[in-house]
N, C-alpha and C positions, 0 to 999 in steps of 0.2 A: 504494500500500500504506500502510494506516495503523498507527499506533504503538497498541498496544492498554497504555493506562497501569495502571501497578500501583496500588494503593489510597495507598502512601506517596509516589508519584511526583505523584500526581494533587494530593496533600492541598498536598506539596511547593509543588507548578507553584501553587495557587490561593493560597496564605497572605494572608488579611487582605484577600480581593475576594469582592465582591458581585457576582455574577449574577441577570441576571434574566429568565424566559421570558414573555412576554408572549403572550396569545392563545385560542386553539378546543382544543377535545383532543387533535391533532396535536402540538400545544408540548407538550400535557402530560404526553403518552407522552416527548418528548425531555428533558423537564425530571425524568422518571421515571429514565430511563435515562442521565443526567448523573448524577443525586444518588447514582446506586446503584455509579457509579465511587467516590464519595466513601467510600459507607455501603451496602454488598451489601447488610447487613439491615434497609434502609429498607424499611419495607410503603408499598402504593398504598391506601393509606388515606385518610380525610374524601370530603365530597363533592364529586361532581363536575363541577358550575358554582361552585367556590368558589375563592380564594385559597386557595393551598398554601405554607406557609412552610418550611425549610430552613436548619438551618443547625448546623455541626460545631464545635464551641468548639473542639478540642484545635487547630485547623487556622485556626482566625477565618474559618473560608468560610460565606458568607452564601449563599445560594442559594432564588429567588424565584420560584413562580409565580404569574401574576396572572391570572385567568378574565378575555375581552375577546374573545369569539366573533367579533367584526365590529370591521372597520377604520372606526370612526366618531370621533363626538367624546369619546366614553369615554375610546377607546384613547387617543387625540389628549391629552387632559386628564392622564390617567396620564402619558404620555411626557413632557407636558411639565412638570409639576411637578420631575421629575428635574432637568432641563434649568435649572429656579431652584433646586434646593439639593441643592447640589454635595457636603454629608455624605451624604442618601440614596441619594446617584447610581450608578446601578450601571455597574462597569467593562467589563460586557460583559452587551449587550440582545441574546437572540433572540425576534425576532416573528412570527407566523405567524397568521393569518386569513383564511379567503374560502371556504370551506365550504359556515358559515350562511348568506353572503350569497345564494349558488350557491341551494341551499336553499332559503329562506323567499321569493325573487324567482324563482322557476323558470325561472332561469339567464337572464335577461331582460337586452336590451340596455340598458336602465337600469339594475339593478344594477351592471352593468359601469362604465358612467360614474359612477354614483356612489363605487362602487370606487376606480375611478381619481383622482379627482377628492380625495375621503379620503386615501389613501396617497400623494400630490402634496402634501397639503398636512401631512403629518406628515412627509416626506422629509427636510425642512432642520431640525426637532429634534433 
């Protein structure tokens, strides 16, 4: 059973942390449905292969989407930039992509490996 947070509980728990959703539109349904714990009347607005930014002054919560359909060197590059500068760095990454790969490779045992092989080597940032 989950704790279903109050909007002051929520603002509370977060004061002064960056999140960040990394990812397909999967994340950004979750990064939709996160921010709207913060701010009900947050609209799904801008477009929708873009970076979505968030963020509540009264609270200092920073809250980040970043469009990254595919676990490649993009995503890799994004993650790791974080990982050098420890001001941008967000206290809490969710990632999620494999879709588009599924997708545009029609579900093919080489997406798979390259998949894998991608998400292997961003593991340890």
């Amino acid at each position: 059973m989950m704790h279903k947070y109050k909007i002051s509980e929520a603002k509370n728990c977060l004061v002064d942390k960056h999140i960040a959703f990394i990812g397909d539109s999967r994340i950004r349904q979750l990064f939709y449905s996160f921010v709207k714990i913060i701010n009900p009347q947050f609209k799904e607005e801008g477009n929708k292969h873009e970076n979505i930014p968030f963020e509540d002054k009264t609270a200092s919560v920073k809250v980040d989407f970043l469009w990254h359909p595919e676990v490649n060197g993009s995503m890799k590059q994004c993650i790791k930039v974080w990982t050098e500068d420890s001001i941008a760095k967000p206290h809490v990454i969710v990632a999620g992509a494999a879709t588009w790969s599924i997708k545009i490779h029609n579900g093919s045992s080489e997406a798979l490996s390259q998949y894998k092989m991608n998400i292997t080597s961003i593991a340890p940032l």
